[in-house]
N, C-alpha and C positions, 0 to 999 in steps of 0.2 A: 394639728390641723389636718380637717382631709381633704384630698381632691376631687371632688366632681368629675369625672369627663364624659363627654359628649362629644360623637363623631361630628369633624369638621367634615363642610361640602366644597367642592374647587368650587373655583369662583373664577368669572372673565372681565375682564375691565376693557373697559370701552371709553371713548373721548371724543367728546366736541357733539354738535347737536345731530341728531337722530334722523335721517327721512325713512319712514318707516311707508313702504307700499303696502300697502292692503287689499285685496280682494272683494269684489263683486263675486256673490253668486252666480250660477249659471242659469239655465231653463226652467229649474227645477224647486224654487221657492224653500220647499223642505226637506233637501235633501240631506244638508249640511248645516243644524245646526249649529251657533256657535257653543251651546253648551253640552251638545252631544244628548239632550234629555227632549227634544222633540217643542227647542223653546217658540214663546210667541214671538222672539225677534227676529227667525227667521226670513230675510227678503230678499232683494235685490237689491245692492247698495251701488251706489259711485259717487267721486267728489273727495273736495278735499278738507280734511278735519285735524285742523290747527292746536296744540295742547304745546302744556310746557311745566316746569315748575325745578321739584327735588332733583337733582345729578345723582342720589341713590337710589333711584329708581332706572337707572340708564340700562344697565343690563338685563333685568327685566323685564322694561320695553322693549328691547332687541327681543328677547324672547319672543314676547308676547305675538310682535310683528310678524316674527317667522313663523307661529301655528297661525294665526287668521290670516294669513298671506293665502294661505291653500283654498280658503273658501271662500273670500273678497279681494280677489287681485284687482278690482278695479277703483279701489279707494287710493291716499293717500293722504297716510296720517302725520303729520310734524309733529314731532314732540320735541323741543329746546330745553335743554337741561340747565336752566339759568340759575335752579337754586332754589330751595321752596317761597322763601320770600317773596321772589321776582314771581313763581308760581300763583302764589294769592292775589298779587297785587295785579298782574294781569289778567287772568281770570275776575277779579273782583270790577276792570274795568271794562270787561269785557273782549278783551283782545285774544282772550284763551278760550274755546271752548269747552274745554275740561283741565286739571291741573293736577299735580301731582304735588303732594306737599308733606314732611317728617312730621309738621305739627299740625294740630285741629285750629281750626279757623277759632281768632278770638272775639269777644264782642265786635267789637268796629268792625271786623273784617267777616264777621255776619253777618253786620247790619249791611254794609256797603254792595257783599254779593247777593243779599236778600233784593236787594234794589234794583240789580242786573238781571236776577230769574224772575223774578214777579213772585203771584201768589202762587205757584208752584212749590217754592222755596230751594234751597238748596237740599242737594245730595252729597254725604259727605261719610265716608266707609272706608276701614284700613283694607288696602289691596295689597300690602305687603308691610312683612314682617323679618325683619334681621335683628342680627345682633348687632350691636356698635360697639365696634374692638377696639380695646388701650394699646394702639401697637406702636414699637419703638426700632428703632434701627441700631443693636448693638453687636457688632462681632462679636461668634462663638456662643450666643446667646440666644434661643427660641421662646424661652417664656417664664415667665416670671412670676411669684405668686405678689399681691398688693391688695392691705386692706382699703376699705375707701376712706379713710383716714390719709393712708399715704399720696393715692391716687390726686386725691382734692390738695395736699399740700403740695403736690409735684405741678400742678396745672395751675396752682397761686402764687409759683413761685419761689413757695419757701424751703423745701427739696431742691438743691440744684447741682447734687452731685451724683453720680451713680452707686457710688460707694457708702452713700448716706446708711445710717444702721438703722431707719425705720427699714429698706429697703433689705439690708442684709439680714434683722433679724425672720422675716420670715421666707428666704430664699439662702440657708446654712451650707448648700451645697455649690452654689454660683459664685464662679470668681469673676466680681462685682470691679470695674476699673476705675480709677476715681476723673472719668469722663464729665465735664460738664453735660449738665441736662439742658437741652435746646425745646423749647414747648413750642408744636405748630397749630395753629389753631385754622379756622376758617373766619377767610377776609370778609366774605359776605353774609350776608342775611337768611343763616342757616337752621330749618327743624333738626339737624342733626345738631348743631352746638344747643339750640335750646332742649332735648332731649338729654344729652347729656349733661348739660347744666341744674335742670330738672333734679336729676339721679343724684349728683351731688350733695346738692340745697335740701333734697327731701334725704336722704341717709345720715349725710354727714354735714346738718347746718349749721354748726358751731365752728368748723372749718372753711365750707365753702356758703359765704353770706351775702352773694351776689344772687339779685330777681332772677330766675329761668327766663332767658329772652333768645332772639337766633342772633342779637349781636354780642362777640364776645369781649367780654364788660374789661379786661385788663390790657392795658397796651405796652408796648415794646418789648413785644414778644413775636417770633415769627409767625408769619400768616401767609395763606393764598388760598383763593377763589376754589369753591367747591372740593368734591369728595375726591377727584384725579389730582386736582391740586395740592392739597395737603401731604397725599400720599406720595404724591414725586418731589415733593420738598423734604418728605422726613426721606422718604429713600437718597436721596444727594447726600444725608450730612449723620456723619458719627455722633451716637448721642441725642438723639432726636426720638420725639415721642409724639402723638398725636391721637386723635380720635377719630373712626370711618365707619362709613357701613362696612361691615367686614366681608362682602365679598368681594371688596374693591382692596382689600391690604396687599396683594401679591405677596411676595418672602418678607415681609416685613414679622418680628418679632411681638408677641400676643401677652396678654396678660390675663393670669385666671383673678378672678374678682375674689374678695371674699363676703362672703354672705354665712350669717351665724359663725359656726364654727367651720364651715368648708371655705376651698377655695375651687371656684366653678370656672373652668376654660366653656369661650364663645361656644355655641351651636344653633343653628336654629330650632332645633329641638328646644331646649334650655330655653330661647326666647322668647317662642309661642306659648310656651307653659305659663308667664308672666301676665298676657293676654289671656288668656283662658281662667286665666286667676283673678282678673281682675272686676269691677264694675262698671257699667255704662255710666256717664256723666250724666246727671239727671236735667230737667228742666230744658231739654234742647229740644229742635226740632223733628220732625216723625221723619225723615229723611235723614239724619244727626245720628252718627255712629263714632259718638269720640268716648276717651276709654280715659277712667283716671288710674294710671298702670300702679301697683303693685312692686316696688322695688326690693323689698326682704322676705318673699316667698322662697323658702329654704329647698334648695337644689337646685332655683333657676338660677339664669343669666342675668342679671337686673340692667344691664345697658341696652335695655333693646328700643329698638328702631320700629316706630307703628309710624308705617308712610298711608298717608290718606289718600282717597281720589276724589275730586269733586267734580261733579256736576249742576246742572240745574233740573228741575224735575221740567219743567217744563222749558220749550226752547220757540223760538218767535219762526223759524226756519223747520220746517218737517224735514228734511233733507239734515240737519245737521242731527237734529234728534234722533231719527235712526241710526244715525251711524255710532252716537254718543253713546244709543239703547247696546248696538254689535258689540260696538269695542268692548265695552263692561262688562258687559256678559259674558263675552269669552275669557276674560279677565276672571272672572272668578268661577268658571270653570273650572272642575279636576283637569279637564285638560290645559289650561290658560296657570292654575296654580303649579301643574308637578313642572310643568314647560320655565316657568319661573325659580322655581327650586331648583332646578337642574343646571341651569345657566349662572342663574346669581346666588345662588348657595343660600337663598331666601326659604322659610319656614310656610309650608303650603297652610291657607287656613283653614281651620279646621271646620269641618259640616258643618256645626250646629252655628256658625257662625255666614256662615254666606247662604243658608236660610235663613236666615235675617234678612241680609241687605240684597238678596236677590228681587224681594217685589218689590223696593224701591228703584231698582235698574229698569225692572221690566213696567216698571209703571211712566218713566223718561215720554215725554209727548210733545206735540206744539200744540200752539194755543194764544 
């Protein structure tokens, strides 16, 4: 077998909800776009603009916050990292003015936000892009090679030693301890567990034969609330494994995936390739940018994380819609993506891709 590699980026982890200040322009209308390309978002902003959703999005928003801070200090964006679920669902009732969410809005929850924006519709576009790491907590141990055969029997349960020879036969050089295997999952209503559950059911569905959903389908297994929770549950205990966005693992122990005949370590490089490889979901909406990802494209990553942002195209409040028009735009940004890479070890998206979803940002109006 070979190995893949692909350079890891640091990554900063952050906790608990976000007040992100933002910036008002100054006198000067155009002087400071947010996209640096002389956009028509250009204004004068102030006020406050309420969002929330995915906790793998957190670092990111930290970013993001601190480049549009320099040009609109006089806003003030909330973003609560409650978890994509909580993100849909409040956004969909209206309580979110934009959201942040690991999965694409499904039927109902189409229907539901179609009914919040009007005939505008929703705006719905990945703004980031990671990997979602298999990482465990074993002394003496940094990584591991795991087919998705293993992977899917260790997170069913039926893996539950360290020393198991699915594990040892492709890791010959690891002295493997015969540790019980502790599975931490996510408590709540997670685009990361249905993304990773996704990658299972579509690779390896004769192992793992539970529906991809964000609730995780097996119980009395260890669990806690979002992507910080997971990770400070597996980092507490010997023998512990879990799933995260991966800029949020600190020293926790990685797994290279395999794919064909390689076995590929995370990167966002490796991630974005997946995205770039894949197709648009057809029959959705002209604001609709959801992806049916591509998991056995040979050299990538296949765990990856496509976090969505939503919007409405249109907003009842002019005051909110510019500021939903700013933030977005800065958001996809070269400056707003490397600003994100850089902090949360996220995969900037690539041009031909945010020429796409930039005239549906720039089109954001009331009405």
């Amino acid at each position: 077998m070979k190995i893949s590699r692909f350079p890891r980026v640091g990554s900063a982890v952050m906790v608990g909800a976000l007040a992100l200040s933002l910036a008002a322009c100054g006198s000067d209308p155009g002087a400071d776009e947010p996209n640096g390309e002389g956009s028509e978002t250009a204004m004068d902003l102030s006020g406050d603009l309420n969002g929330g959703g995915a906790s793998s999005q957190e670092s990111a928003m930290e970013a993001w916050r601190a480049g549009f801070q320099g040009q609109y200090p006089d806003v003030t964006v909330n973003y609560d990292p409650v978890g994509s679920g909580g993100g849909r669902e409040q956004f969909g009732s209206g309580a979110f003015s934009f959201a942040g969410s690991d999965a694409a809005l499904d039927e109902d929850e189409m229907a539901t936000a179609e009914e919040i924006c009007g005939a505008g519709g929703v705006i719905e576009y990945p703004g980031y892009i990671s990997p979602v790491a298999v990482a465990f907590n074993l002394e003496g141990i940094d990584t591991l090679n795991m087919s998705p055969e293993t992977i899917a029997n260790i997170f069913a349960g039926e893996i539950t030693t360290w020393d198991d020879e699915a594990i040892a036969t492709d890791n010959p050089d690891a002295d493997l301890p015969s540790t019980d295997i502790t599975v931490v999952h996510r408590s709540d209503d997670s685009g990361t567990t249905e993304n990773f559950q996704e990658y299972l059911n579509t690779v390896v569905p004769d192992v793992w034969t539970y529906e991809p959903e964000g609730i995780w389908p097996i119980e009395g297994q260890e669990s806690a609330p979002q992507t910080s929770g997971v990770v400070s549950a597996a980092q507490a205990g010997e023998g512990t494994i879990t799933y995260a966005d991966a800029s949020q693992i600190a020293d926790l122990g990685t797994v290279a995936v395999g794919v064909g005949d390689e076995f590929v370590e995370y990167s966002p490089e490796a991630a974005a390739a997946v995205v770039e490889g894949s197709p648009r979901v057809e029959g959705t909406g002209e604001h609709v940018f959801a992806y049916d990802l591509q998991r056995d494209i040979e050299g990538t990553y296949p765990i990856v994380l496509v976090s969505y942002h939503l919007a409405c195209a249109t907003y009842e409040d002019a005051a909110t819609a510019d500021l939903v028009k700013g933030f977005y735009t800065y958001i996809l940004s070269d400056e707003g993506q490397q600003a994100a890479a850089d902090s949360a070890g996220s995969a900037p998206l690539p041009t031909s891709l945010t020429e796409q979803f930039l005239p549906s940002v720039e089109a954001i109006t009331a009405g």
